[in-house]
N, C-alpha and C positions, 0 to 999 in steps of 0.2 A: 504494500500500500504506500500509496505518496504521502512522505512528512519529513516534518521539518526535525525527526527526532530519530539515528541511528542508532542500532549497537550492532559489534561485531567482534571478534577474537584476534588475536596477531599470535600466531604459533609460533612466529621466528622469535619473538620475543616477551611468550609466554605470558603474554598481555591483554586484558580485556579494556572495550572501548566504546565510550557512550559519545557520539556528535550531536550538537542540537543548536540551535540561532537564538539568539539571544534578542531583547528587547533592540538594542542596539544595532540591530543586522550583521551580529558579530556571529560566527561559526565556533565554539568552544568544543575544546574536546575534553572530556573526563579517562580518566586512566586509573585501572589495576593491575597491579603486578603480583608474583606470583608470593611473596615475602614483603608485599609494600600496603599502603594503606589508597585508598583514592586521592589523586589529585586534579586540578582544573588549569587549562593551559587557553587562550585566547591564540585560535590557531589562523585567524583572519590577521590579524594584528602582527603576531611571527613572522607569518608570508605574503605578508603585503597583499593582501587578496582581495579583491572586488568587493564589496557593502552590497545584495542582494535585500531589495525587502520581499520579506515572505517567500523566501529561498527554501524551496525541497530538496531534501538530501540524500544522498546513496553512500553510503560508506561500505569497503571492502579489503581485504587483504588479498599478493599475488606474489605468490612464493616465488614465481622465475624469476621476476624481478625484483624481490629483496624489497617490499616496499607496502606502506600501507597509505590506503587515499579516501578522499570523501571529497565527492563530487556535488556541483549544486548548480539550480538554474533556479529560472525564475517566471513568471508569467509579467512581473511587471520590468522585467529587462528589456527595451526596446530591441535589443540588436537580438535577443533570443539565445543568445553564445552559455555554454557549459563553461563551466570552471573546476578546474580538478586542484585541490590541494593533496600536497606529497608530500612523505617522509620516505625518504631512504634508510637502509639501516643502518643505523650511527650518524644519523646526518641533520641538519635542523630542517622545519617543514619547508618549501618551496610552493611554487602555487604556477598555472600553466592555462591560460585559453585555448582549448582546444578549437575552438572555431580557425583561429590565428590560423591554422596551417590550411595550403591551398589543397584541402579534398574534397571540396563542394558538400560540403556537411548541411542540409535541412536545417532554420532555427527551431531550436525548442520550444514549445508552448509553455514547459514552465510547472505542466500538471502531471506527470507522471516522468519517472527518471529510476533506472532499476542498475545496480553493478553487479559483478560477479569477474571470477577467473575462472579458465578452462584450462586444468591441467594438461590434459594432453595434446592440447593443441599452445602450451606453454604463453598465454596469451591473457590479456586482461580486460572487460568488456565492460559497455555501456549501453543501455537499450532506452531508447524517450520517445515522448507522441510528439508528433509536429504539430507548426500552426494547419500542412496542408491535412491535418487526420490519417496522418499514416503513421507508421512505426519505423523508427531510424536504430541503426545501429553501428555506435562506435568500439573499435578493437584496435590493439595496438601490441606488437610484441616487445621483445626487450631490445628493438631497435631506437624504440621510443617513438617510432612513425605512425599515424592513427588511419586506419581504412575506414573507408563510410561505405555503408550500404542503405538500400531503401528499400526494408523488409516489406512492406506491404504491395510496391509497386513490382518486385523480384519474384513473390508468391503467386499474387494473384488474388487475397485474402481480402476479406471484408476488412470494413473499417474500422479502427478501435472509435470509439463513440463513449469510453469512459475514460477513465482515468487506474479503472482495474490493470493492472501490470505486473508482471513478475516474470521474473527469468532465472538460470540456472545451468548448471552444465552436468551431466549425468555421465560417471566416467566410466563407468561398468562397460555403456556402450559406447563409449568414445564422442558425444554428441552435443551439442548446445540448446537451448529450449526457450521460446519465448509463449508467455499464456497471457493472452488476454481476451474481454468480454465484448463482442458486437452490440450494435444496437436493438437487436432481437434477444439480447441474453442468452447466446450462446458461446459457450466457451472455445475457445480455439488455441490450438496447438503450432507453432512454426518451429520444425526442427531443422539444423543441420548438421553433417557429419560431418572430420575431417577436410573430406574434400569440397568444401566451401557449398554445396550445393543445400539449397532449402525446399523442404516438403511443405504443405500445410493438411492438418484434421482438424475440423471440426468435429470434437471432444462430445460436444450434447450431442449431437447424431449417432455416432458412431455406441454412444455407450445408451441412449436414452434417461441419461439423469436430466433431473429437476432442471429450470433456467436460474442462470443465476442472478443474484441481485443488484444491487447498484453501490452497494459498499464496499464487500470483505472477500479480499484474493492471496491466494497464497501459492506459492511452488517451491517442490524442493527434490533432492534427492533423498533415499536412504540407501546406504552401503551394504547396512548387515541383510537387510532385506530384497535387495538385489533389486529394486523397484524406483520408481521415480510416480510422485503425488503431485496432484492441484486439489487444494483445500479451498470450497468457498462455502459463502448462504444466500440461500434462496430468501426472496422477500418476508417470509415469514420467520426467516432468525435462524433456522435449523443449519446447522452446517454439515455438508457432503466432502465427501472426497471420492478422487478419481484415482484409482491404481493401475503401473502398469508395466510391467518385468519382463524379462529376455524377450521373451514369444511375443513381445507387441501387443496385445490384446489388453485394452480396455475394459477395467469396472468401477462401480461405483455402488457406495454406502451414505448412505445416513450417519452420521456420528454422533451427532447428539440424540439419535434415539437411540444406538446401541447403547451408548455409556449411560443413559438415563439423564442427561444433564442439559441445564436450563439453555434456551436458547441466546443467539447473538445477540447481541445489541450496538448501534453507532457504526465506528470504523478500524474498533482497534482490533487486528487478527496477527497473528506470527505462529508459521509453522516449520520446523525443524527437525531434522536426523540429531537424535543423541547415540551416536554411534557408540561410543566407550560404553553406555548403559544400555545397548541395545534393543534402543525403541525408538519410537517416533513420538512426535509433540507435539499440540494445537494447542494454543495460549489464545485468550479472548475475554471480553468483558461482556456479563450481563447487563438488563435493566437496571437491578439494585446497583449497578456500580461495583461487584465482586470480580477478582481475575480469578478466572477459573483455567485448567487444566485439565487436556484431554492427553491420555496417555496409551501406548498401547505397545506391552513389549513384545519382542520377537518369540511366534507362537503361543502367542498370547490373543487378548481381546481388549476393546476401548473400555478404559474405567476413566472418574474425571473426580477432580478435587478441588473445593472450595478452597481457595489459598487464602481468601481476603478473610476466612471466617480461622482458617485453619492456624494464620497466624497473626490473626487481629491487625490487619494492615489498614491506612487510609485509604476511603473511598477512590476507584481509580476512573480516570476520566474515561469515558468512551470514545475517544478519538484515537488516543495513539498505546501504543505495545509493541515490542520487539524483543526477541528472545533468538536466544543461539548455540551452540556448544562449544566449552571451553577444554579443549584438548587436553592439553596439559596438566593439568586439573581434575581430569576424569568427571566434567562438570559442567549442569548447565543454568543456563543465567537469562533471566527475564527482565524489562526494565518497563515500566507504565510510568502515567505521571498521574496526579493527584486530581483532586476536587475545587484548587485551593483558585483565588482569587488571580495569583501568580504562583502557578503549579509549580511543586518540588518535583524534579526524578527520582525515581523509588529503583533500588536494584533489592531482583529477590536471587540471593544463588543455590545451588546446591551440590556439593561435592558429593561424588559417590561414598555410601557409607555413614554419612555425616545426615545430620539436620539442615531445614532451611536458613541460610541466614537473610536478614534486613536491614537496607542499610538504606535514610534518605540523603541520596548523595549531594543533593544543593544543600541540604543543612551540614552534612559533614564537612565537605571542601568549602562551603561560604561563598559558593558560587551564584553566579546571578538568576534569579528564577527565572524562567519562561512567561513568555506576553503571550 
């Protein structure tokens, strides 16, 4: 989902990473390490990087490149141009216009913006909606040279008509994956292999699940499971997911009626592989404002848990959540923001083995709330 609020892991440096904008159009980055406590760095300010207002953000790490980034656009940027701030490893942040270079790159509209690395293809991507309603996509290897394509116009695929988007790379089968929702509310698939060529499925035909709705998208891989997932809700809150492993074939569930648990609400969805704990994860907020967890380990079945009851947490917005696996760590980590007037970020972690922990991270670091 598009926002102005990431997290993500850095395995080369055993670091967990919260990005979000600040009142000031500033880009902050929050940081854990694996022996440290959190702290708060003004990473616009570091890299001399562009003032975006009401800038959405992509944050990811790219191990061939030794580097961790978070990308951001905007819809009230006239020129439409992406901005990537960088860290190299052992290096301070740097910041980069990718429009700047001559590949004829589509402006961004500013409403949806997704990153991801593809190991096997040793490369680092960006996927965004244009102003023309198509889907763009930027990649670059460790040359540092950025290719542009025009995924919608290369397919042949309907039009993304939302702002639903997510993307991923599924390495099992060597492949890249972009999902997003038509104007019909059907889900759609753009894959390619390797050799640069893209396919398109439309995912609601192919499988006959429910249409989906106009808020909550999610894609991801799992490893131990050998499958790759798109998690959304249908207008009535209920959330489905779509499975689909070696032999290609498409299914789909219900998940909040397997697991027995309350439906969606708003916009805030994150769904993730926790591979070291061998399951998969769906994080989401109800009506009352509780983050709940839908869990389902390997050969196993969906169970779900109130966290917000389980560990008496503050009411969480229904806008934003992002959760992910921290490697290293044997662990995974969810981050919402609050109720509050000028919301706090809330991290919940949990180490294998271990209990929840909670921590509200703008009151810890004393960093600036969110507007």
């Amino acid at each position: 989902m598009p926002s102005n609020i990431v997290a993500y892991e850095w395995p080369l440096k055993g670091t967990v990473h919260i990005a979000y904008e600040t009142g000031d159009n500033h880009i902050h980055e929050m940081v854990l390490g694996q022996k440290g406590s959190w702290r708060d760095n003004d990473i616009t300010r570091l890299a001399g990087g562009p003032e975006l207002e009401d800038a959405i953000l992509a944050g990811s790490t790219w191990p061939d490149g030794h580097t961790q980034q978070v990308a951001y656009a905007s819809a009230m940027n006239a020129d439409g141009h992406i901005y990537e701030l960088v860290m190299y490893q052992d290096h301070p942040w740097s910041v980069e216009d990718i429009m700047r270079q001559p590949i004829g790159a589509a402006p961004a509209d500013g409403f949806a913006l997704v990153a991801f690395n593809w190991k096997a293809a040793g490369t680092k991507h960006l996927v965004y909606t244009g102003r023309d309603g198509h889907l763009h996509e930027l990649s670059a290897a460790v040359t540092g040279l950025w290719h542009y394509s025009d995924l919608t116009q290369t397919t042949g695929a309907p039009l993304a008509e939302s702002s639903l988007l997510a993307a991923y790379a599924w390495e099992p089968g060597k492949t890249q994956q972009v999902v997003y929702v038509s104007g019909d509310g059907h889900l759609h698939e753009l894959m390619s292999e390797l050799d640069g060529n893209w396919k398109h499925t439309d995912l609601t035909t192919a499988t006959g699940a429910p249409l989906a709705g106009t808020s909550l998208l999610a894609a991801y891989a799992w490893e131990a499971g050998g499958t790759r997932q798109v998690v959304y809700a249908s207008d009535d809150g209920d959330i489905y997911e779509l499975v689909c492993g070696q032999n290609g074939a498409w299914t789909f569930a219900d998940v909040t009626g397997l697991a027995g648990a309350p439906l969606a609400s708003g916009t805030a969805l994150a769904a993730f592989a926790w591979e070291t704990g061998e399951a998969k994860q769906i994080v989401y907020t109800g009506s009352n404002h509780h983050v709940y967890e839908l869990q389902m380990p390997l050969n196993g079945s969906w169970e779900h848990t109130d966290l917000t009851q389980h560990l008496n947490l503050p009411d969480a917005s229904e806008d934003v959540i992002a959760a992910h696996e921290w490697t290293p760590e044997f662990a995974k980590h969810i981050v919402y923001l609050d109720t509050a007037e000028n919301p706090h970020i809330h991290s919940l972690l949990l180490k294998h083995g271990e209990p929840w922990q909670h921590t509200d991270v703008t009151a810890f670091t004393g960093s600036q709330p969110m507007v």
